[in-house]
Wavefront OBJ file of the C-alpha trace (Angstrom):
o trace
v 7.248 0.386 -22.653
v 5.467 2.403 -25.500
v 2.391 2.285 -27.252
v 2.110 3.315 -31.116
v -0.891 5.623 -32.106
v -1.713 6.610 -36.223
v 2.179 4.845 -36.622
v 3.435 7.300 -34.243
v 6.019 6.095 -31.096
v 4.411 7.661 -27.865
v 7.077 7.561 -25.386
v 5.415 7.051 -21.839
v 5.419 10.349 -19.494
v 7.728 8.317 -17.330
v 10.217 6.148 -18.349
v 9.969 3.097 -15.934
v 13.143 1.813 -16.261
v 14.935 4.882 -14.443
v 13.193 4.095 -10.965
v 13.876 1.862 -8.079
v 12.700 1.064 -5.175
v 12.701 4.215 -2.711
v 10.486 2.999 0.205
v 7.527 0.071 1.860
v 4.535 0.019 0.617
v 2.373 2.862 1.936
v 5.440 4.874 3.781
v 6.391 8.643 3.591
v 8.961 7.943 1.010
v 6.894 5.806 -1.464
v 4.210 7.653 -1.329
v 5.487 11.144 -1.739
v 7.219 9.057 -5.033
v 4.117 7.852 -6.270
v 2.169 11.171 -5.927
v 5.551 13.138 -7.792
v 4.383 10.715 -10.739
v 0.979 10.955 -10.366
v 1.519 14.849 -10.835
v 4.155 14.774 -13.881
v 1.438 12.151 -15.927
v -1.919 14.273 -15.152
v 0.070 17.371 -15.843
v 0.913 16.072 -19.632
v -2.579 14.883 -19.520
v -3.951 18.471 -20.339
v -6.870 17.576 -18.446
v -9.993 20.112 -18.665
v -9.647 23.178 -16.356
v -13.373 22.702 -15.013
v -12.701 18.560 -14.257
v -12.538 17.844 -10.435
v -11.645 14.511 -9.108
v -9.900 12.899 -6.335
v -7.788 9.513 -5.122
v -7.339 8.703 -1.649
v -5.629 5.252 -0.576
v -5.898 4.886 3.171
v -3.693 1.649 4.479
v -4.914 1.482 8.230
v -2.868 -0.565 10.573
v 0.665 -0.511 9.289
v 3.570 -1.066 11.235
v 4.849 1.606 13.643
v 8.017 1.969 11.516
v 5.865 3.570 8.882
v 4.457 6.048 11.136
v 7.654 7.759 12.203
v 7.888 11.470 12.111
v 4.358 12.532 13.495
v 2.304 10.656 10.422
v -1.453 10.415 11.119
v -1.964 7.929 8.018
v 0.130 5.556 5.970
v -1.115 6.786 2.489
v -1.272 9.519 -0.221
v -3.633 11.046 -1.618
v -4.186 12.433 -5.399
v -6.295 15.418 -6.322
v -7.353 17.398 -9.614
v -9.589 20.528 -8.526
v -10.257 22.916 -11.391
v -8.110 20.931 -13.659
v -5.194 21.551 -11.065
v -3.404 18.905 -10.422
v -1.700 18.103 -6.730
v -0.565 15.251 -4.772
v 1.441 14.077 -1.388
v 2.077 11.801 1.226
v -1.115 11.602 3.908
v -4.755 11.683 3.544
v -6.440 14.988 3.408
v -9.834 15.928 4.524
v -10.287 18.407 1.215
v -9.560 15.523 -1.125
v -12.212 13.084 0.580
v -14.932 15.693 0.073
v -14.065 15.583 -3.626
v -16.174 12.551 -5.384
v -13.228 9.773 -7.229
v -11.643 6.789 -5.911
v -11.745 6.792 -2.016
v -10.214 3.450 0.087
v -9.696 2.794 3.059
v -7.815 -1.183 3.715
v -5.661 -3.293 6.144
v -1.920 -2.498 5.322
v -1.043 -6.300 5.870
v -3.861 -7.064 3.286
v -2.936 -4.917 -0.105
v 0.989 -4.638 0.972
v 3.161 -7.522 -0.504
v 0.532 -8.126 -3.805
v 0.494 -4.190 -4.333
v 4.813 -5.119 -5.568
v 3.730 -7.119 -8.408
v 3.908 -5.725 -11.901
v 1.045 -6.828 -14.480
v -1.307 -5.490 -17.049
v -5.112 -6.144 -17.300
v -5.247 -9.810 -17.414
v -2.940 -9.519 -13.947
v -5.704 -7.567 -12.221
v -8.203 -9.502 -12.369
v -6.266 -12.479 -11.278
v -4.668 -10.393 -8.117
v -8.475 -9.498 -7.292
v -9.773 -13.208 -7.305
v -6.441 -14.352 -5.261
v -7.993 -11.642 -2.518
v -11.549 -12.949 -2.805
v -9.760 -16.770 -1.543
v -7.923 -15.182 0.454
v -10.318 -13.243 2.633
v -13.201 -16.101 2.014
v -9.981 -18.566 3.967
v -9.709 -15.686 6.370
v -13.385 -15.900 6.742
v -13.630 -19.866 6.863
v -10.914 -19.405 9.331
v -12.087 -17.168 11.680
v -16.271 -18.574 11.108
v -17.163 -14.925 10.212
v -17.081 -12.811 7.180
v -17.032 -8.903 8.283
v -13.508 -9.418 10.276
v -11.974 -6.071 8.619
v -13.198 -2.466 10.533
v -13.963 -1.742 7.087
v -15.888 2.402 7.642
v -17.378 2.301 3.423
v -20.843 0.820 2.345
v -21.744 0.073 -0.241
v -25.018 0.500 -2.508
v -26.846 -2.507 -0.012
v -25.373 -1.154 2.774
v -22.545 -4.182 3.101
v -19.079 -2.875 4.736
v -16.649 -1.827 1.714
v -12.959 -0.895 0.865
v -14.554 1.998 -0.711
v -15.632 4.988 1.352
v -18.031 6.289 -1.457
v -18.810 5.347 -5.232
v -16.061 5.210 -6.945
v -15.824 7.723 -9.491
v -13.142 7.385 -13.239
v -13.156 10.516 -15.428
v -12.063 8.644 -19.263
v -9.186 11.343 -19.330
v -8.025 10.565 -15.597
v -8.532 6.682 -16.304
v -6.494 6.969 -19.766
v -3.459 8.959 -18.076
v -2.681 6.939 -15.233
v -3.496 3.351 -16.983
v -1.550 4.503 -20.145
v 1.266 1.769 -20.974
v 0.094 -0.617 -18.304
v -0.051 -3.689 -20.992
v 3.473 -2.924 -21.281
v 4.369 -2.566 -17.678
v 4.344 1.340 -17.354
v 1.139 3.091 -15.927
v 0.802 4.064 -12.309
v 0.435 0.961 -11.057
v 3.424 -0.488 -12.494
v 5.446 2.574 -11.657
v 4.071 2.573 -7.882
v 5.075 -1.527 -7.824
v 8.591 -0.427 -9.164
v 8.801 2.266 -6.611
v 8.046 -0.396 -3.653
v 10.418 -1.924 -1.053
v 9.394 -5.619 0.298
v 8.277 -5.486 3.663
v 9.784 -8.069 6.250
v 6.614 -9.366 7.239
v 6.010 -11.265 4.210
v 9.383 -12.633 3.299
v 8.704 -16.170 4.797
v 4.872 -16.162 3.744
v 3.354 -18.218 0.978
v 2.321 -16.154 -1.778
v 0.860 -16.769 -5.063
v 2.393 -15.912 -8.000
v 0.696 -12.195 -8.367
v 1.935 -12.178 -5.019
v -1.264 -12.056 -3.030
v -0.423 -14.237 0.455
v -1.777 -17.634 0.177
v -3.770 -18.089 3.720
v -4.407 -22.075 2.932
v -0.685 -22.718 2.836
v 0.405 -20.841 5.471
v 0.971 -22.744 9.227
v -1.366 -22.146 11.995
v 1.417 -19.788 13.445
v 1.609 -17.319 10.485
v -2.406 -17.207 9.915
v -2.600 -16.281 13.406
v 0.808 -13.511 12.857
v -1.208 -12.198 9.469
v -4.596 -12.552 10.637
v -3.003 -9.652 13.515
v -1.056 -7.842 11.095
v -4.287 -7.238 9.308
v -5.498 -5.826 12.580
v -8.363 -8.299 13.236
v -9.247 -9.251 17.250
v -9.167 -12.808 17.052
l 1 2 3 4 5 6 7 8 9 10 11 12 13 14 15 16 17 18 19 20 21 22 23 24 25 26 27 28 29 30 31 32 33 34 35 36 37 38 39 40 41 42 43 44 45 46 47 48 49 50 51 52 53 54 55 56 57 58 59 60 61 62 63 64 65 66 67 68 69 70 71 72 73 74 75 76 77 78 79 80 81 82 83 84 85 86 87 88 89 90 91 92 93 94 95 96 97 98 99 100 101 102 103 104 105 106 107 108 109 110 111 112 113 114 115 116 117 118 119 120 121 122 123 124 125 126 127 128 129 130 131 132 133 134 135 136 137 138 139 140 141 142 143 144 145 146 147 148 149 150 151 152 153 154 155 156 157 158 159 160 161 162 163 164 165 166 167 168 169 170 171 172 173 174 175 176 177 178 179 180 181 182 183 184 185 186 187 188 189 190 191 192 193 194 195 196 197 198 199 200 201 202 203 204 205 206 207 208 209 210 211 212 213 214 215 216 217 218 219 220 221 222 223 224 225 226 227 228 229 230 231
């Protein structure tokens, strides 16, 4: 929950184990949380008053309990203009012009995995669970661009990402800061995270990701909708 530099004890800007859950996966409440940390770890970040960068996560077709209150999108949206540093609940128009890390994804197919709490090593083995997964999906459905997805990328395939994605070293060393020892945003955003109904009686693998090959013909067809694909 700390990392030591030159012998020194840096204390993480947040200290993880004073959250809890406040809210699903990519609703008002979580991610008004996770932008509220976002902003307290780039602020200690001192980061250069002429950097500009940007973080958009857009979670398209989530269930109607998430939109409540007159929401346009389920998901928040991080931006550093100037070396100013603001954040909130929604996706704005402003922070897509600004060049970062811009994506755009099925709710049902990020949700339930996005709870899990790992370092490095736990990345890359969420990321190949979603390759089998959406190769099954794929296999399952005898086609391979079944998400709406609106990014391309550099050969002009359909992508999660809605332009290159872009990592300042200062931006990438605040928010990943602790995350071998289970702080960093990602861990803090996973701690932050309510379970969602709709995957309390799927199979799941253990980073979480849902595992489409062991699910019954019922729930492939229930996720394969959740995910917003026409059949």
């Amino acid at each position: 929950m700390f990392e030591i530099h030159d012998w020194r004890i840096v204390m993480p800007v947040i200290d993880i184990s004073t959250l809890k859950p406040v809210g699903e996966f990519g609703s008002r409440a979580w991610g008004e949380a996770c932008a509220e940390g976002s902003i307290k770890i780039l602020e200690a970040a001192n980061l250069p008053d002429d950097l500009s960068w940007a973080f958009t996560e857009d979670y398209t077709h989530p269930p109607a309990r998430l939109m409540e209150g007159g929401r346009t999108h389920a998901g928040y949206f991080i931006m550093v203009n100037n070396g100013k540093v603001t954040a909130g609940d929604g996706v704005p128009q402003e922070c897509l012009s600004i060049p970062g890390f811009h994506v755009q994804m099925p709710w049902a197919a990020i949700c339930n995995q996005s709870g899990a709490k790992y370092g490095s090593a736990g990345q890359r083995q969420r990321s190949a669970d979603e390759q089998v997964l959406y190769a099954a999906i794929g296999e399952y459905l005898g086609r391979s661009d079944y998400f709406d997805l609106k990014g391309r990328d550099a050969k002009g395939n359909p992508s999660v990402m809605l332009s290159p994605a872009v990592w300042p070293s200062e931006i990438g060393r605040a928010l990943g800061e602790g995350g071998e020892e289970g702080n960093g945003l990602h861990n803090i955003a996973a701690t932050m995270q309510m379970p969602s109904p709709e995957f309390a009686e799927l199979p799941v693998t253990e980073l979480l990701v849902p595992d489409f090959a062991k699910m019954t013909d019922k729930q492939k067809k229930s996720f394969i909708k959740l995910c917003g694909i026409m059949d």
